[in-house]
C-alpha positions, -999 to 999 in steps of 0.1 A, spaced: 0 0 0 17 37 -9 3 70 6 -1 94 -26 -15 124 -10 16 146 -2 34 134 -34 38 170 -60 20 169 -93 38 165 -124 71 151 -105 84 110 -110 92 94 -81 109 60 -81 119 35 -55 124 -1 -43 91 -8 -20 90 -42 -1 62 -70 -10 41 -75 26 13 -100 35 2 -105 66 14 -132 86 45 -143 61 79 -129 64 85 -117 29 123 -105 11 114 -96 -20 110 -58 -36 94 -43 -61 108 -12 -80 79 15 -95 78 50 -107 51 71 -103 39 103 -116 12 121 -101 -1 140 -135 -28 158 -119 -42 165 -88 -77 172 -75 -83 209 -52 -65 198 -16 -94 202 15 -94 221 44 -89 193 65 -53 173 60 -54 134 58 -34 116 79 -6 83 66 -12 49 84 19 37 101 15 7 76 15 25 41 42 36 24 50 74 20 59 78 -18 90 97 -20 98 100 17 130 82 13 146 71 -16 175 53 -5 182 39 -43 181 73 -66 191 66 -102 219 82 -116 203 78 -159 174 69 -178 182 47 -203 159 43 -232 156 6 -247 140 -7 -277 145 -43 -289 141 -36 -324 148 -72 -341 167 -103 -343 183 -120 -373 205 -147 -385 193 -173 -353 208 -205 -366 193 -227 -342 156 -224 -349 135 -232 -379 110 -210 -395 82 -214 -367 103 -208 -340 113 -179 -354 81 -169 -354 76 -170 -316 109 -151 -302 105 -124 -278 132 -107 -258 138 -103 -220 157 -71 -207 178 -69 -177 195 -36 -164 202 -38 -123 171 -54 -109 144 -41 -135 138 -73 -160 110 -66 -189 100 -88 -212 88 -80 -246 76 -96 -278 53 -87 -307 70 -111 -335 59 -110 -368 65 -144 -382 88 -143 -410 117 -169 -424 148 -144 -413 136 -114 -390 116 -111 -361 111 -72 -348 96 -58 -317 96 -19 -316 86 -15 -279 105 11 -264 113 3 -226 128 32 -200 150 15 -169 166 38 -143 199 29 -142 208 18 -107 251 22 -112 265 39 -138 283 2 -147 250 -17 -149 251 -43 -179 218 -42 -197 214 -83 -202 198 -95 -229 183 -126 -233 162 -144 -261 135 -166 -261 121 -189 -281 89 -200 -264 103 -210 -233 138 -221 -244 165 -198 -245 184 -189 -274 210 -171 -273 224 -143 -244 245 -114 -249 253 -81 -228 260 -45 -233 273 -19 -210 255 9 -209 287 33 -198 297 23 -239 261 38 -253 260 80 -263 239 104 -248 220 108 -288 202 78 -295 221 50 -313 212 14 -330 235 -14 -331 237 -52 -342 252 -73 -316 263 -114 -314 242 -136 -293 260 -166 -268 250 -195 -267 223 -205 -235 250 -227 -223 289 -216 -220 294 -256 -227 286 -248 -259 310 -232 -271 315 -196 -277 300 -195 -319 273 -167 -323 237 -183 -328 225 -145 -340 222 -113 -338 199 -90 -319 194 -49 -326 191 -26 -302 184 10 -301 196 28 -272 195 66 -254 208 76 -224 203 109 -201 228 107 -174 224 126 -139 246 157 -137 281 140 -123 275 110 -141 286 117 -174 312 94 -192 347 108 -186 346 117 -226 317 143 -217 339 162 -189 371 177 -186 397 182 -150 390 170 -118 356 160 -107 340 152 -71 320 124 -65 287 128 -76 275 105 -41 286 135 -20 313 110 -4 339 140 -2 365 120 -25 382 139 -61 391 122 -88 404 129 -123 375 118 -146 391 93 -166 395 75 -131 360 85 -114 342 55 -122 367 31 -107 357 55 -75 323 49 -82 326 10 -81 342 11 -45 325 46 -32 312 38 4 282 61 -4 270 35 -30 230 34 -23 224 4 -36 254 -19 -33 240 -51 -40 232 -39 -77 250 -58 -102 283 -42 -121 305 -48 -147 342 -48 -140 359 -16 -149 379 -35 -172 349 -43 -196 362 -24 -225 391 -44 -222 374 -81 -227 361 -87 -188 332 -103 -185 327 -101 -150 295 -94 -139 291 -91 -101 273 -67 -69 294 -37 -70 302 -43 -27 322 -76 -42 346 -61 -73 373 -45 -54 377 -81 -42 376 -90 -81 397 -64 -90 427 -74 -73 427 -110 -92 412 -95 -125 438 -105 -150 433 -74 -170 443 -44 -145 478 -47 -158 471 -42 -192 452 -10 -181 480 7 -171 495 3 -200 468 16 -221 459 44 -199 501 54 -205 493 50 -244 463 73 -240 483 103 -217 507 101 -245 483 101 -274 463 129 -253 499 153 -253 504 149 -293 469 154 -298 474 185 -278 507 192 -299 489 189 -326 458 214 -320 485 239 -312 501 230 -345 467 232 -362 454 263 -347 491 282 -357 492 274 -398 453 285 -392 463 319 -385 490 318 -408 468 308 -436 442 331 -425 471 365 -425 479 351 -462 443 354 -474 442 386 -458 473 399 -475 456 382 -514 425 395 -509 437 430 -503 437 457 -534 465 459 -552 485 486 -546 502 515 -573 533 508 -586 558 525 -611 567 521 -641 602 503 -628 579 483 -608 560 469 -637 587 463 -663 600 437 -636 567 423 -628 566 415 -665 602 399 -668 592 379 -630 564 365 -655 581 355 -686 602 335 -664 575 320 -641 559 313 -673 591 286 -681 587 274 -648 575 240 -649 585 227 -684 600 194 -687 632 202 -681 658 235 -685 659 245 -716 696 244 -733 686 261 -763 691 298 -764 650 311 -772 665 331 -806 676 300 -821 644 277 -811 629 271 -848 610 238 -855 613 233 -891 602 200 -901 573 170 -890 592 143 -875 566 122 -864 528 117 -873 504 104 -848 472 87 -860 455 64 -830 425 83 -829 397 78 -853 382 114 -856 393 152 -858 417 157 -826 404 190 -812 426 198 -778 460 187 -766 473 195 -731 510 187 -711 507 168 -680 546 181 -672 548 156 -636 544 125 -655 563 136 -687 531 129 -708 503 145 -726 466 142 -732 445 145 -763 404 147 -767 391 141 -804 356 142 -813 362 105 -811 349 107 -779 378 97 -764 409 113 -744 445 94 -748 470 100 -725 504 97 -741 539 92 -728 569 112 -746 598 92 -746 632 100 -734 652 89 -762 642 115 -790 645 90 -816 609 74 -805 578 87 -806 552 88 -781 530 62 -771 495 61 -761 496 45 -724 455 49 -715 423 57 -730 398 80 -710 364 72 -723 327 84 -708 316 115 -728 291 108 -753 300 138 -775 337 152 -788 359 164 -765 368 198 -773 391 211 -744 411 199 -715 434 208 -683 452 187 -662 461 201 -624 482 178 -599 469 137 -611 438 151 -623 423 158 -660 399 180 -669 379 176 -703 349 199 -721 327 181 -745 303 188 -773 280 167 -747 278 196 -726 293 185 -699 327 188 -675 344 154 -668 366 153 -639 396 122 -643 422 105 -616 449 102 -645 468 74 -622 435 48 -629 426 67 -660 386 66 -643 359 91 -646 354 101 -613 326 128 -618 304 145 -649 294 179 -642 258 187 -661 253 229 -660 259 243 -696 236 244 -723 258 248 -748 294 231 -761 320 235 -733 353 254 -754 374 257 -723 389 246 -691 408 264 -667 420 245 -632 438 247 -602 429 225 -577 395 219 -567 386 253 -584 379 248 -625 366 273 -649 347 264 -677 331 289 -708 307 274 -731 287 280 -762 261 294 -741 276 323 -734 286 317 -699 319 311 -677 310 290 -652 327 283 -614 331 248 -603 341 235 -567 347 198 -575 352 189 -541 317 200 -530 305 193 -564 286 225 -568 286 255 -592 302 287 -571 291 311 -601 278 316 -634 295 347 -649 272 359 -685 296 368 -714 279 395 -732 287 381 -770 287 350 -785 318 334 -799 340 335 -769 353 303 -768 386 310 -745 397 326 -713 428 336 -694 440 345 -663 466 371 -650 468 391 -621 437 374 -601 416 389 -636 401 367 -659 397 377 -694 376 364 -723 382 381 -758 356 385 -790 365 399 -819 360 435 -808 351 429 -769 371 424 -739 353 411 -707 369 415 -674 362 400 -637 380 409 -607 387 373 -589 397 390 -555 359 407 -557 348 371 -566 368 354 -536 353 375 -511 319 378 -523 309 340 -536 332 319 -520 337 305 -483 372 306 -468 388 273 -483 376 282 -517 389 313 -518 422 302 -500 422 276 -529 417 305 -559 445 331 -547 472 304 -548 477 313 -586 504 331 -591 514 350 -621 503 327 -648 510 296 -626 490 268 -636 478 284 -668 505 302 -682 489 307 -721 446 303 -717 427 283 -733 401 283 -765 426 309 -788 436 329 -759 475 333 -748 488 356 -724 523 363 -731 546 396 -737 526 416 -717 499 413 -740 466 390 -741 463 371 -782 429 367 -791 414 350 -820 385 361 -839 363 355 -864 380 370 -891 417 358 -899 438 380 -879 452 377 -843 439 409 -820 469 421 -795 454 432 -764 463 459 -738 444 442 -710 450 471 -691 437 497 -716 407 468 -722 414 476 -762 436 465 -794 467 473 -800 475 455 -828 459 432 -852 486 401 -865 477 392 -903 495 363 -921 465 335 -919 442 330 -951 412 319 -926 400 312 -894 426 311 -865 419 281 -838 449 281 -816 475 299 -802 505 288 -776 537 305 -770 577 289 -764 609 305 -766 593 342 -770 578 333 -802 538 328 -809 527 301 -825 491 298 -844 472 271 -856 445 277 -888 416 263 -909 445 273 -939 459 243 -927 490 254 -913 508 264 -882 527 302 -886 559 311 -855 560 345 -847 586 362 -839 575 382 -804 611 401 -801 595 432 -825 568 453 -815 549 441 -845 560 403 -845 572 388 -881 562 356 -891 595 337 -888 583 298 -908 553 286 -918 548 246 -912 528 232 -937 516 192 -935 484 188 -915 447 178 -944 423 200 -929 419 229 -899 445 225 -873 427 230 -840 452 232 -815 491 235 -810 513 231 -779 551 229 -768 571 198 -751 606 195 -749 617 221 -773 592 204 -802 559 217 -814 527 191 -813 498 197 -837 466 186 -847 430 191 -859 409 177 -888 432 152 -902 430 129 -871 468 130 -867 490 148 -840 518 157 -859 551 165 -836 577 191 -851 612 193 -847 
């Protein structure tokens, strides 16, 4: 019998009570929580408690320190029971005294689930929640689970069933899933949730640091239930031991894993002072990184006219950086004069042709559909040789860039296909454009890309998302290129312009933009792309008629036109201070870039058809376009 009348409304109270009848000496308890949801208007005159009934919440000599949330969710794999008694498994729940059983099966020739959440007090912070299933009457399999291992955020979790029997050998007969939440009493926490010293939550006086608190807890003489069952301390280390918590200091001298604790507790005070080391480490190149982006992302200052003539010699020799090796030739004698090879794997028009300097290769797209990746020999007698084939668009493949082991390719499909170039796999297709993608600009994770729709798009490849779309105001720009944190894009008779330190700080979060302002002066893309090449202090444009515009990028207008070609100009590189051009006239003019209007120095002549592209490799010139040959030129 319990006396409800002075209990508070709205508040759980939960104790042990003894089991009475009259006349028999009775040992056994019975633990129950009860809320009091809502009481009726208290009279004038005040009830008194029998001597004999129970006052609920007068003394509550076994507080909880948790609630722990239980649902037995399912069971699975069960090797020792046919189809029917699959069918009749339900699932008994131990944690401290509190034992529930529960069971709704749904028959079924694998699975069994129950999905009945059950909340236990938690008696010791080291109670095991046992776990036992049933078949019928007959046990199946048993298993335990400490709930000092489960998070505070509810978790679910698969684990192995014992056999009934430890005869039996220690072979998994199943599974069983549990999903578990715990809310811990303040002072409770696992050691992982607090930080210093700590006092013991049981108000017996003692301090402890927290990774050693609940060892304290195990032997504290404030313990208010000490006949609860415990695991040892040394569960996480493979004890078993299950015992009252008033008999495992008496275990704990004999438990054969104490000294391998000390060990692993030195391990983890060392691991604890790198990981410090390391946040220090961490939280210094942070700062550093962070003053750096401060000092890119700041206008660029006036300079004089001294100033800039050596800024433009620093970039005709950054622009050499990089090659395959130092050159030995003097740049006023470099003059390819004859085809010395003649290329012809690919089975279409070969529209792009990139260096991939690292591996001492380079990469081809053809509206083949196809990109080969080449290697260029060492022995200058032999000619390259096609190593790997990169296949996945489903249209030509018009452009391509190459950054670190990664390619780069634009196709007529419309799309932007990212490549590891050490498996030679597609690792992602980027849809966005609606229009032909001309070309590719990369450094990093950061790509541009300009299309036939009359936009520059912004890629982040490793979020996978679109930073910006940038509108070109006129059709038929088909390149780009990049000086100076500016990126230009050239047609015919237009110039557009975009500040990328205004784009860092306006679209981008802090790793893209720390990403983006580690070009330097044409690092990374030291011509442009799609019949743009910034050399000489000048940007080289092609247009639609059959002339080369000169560009003062500064001035954002022509200088000078370059006439030679007798129709449509496709590409343009530069090596050893000359310019070289690629035409529909089928032939490939060097220019010499020493004059203030440059000279055409030879004209190569052996390619059927448009030559689309042209780039430089070890002092030789590699061409090709309609005739489905790369020619190489010595």
């Amino acid at each position: 019998q319990l006396w409800l009348p002075d209990m508070s409304e709205g508040f759980p109270y939960e104790d042990w009570y003894d089991l009475r009848r009259p006349g028999v000496t009775c040992s056994a308890q019975i633990r129950l929580r009860i809320v009091y949801k809502t009481k009726a208007k208290a009279s004038e005159t005040r009830l008194t408690r029998p001597p004999s009934v129970f006052q609920v919440g007068a003394v509550s000599s076994h507080a909880s320190v948790g609630t722990a949330t239980v649902v037995a969710v399912g069971a699975r794999n069960i090797t020792c029971l046919d189809g029917d008694g699959r069918a009749n498994l339900r699932c008994e729940l131990t944690l401290g005294r509190v034992c529930i059983v529960t069971g709704q099966p749904t028959p079924g020739p694998k699975e069994c689930f129950w999905n009945c959440s059950q909340e236990f007090q938690i008696a010791h912070p080291l109670c095991p929640l046992l776990v036992v299933l049933y078949s019928g009457d007959a046990i199946v399999g048993r298993t335990c689970k400490v709930i000092r291992n489960c998070n505070s955020a509810e978790e679910q979790f698969w684990i192995q069933l014992s056999p009934p029997n430890p005869t039996d050998g220690n072979e998994s007969v199943g599974e069983v899933c549990l999903r578990v939440s715990v809310k811990w009493r303040p002072g409770f926490a696992p050691a992982s949730a607090l930080s210093g010293s700590d006092t013991c939550p049981w108000n017996c006086g003692a301090t402890s640091p927290v990774q050693e608190m609940d060892t304290h807890l195990l032997e504290c003489p404030h313990i208010p239930d000490p006949t609860v069952p415990v695991s040892c301390i040394n569960h996480a280390l493979g004890c078993t031991t299950i015992t009252e918590s008033r008999f495992m200091s008496t275990h704990r001298r004999t438990c054969p894993f104490e000294p391998l604790k000390a060990v692993l507790q030195s391990q983890a005070r060392d691991i604890a002072a790198l990981s410090a080391r390391v946040d220090q480490v961490t939280a210094a190149k942070d700062e550093l990184e962070k003053k750096l982006l401060e000092i890119k992302l700041a206008p660029p200052s006036a300079s004089t006219e001294a100033e800039d003539a050596e800024t433009e010699e620093y970039e005709r020799n950054a622009a050499k950086a990089g090659r395959f090796k130092v050159r030995s030739r003097r740049g006023d004698d470099w003059l390819p004069v004859r085809c010395i090879f003649s290329l012809t794997e690919h089975t279409d028009t070969v529209f792009s042709l990139v260096t991939y300097p690292a591996e001492s290769k380079f990469l081809s797209g053809s509206a083949d559909q196809t990109v080969k990746i080449w290697s260029i020999p060492l022995d200058e007698s032999s000619q390259p040789e096609v190593v790997a084939d990169l296949k996945g668009h489903t249209g030509g493949v018009l452009t391509i860039g190459v950054t670190n082991s990664r390619a780069y390719t634009g196709s007529e499909d419309r799309t932007l296909g990212m490549w590891d170039l050490r498996t030679a796999q597609l690792i992602h297709s980027y849809s966005g454009h609606n229009g032909r993608v001309h070309g590719v600009i990369c450094y990093k994770d950061i790509v541009f890309t300009i299309a036939h729709d009359k936009t520059i798009m912004i890629w982040d490849t490793r979020q996978n998302s679109v930073i910006d779309t940038l509108p070109v105001r006129t059709r038929g720009n088909f390149g780009m290129a990049v000086l100076d944190m500016t990126l230009y894009s050239a047609s015919n008779r237009e110039l557009n312009t975009w500040d990328l330190r205004v784009l860092a700080r306006t679209k981008m979060d802090a790793l893209q933009a720390a990403t983006l302002m580690q070009y330097d002066v044409l690092a990374g893309n030291e011509h442009g792309v799609g019949g743009h090449c910034m050399t000489n202090g000048c940007l080289y444009s092609t247009s639609s008629e059959t002339c080369i515009n000169v560009w003062d990028f500064k001035r954002k207008e022509i200088v000078n036109s370059l006439w030679g070609h007798s129709d449509y100009v496709r590409g343009i590189t530069e090596a050893h201070h000359k310019l070289i051009t690629s035409s529909d006239d089928g032939t490939l003019k060097i220019w010499d870039l020493a004059h203030a209007t440059p000279d055409v120095l030879r004209t190569l002549r052996g390619h059927q058809g448009f030559v689309s592209t042209v780039i430089e490799a070890r002092e030789r010139l590699y061409s090709a376009g309609e005739d489905k040959t790369i020619k190489i030129w010595q």
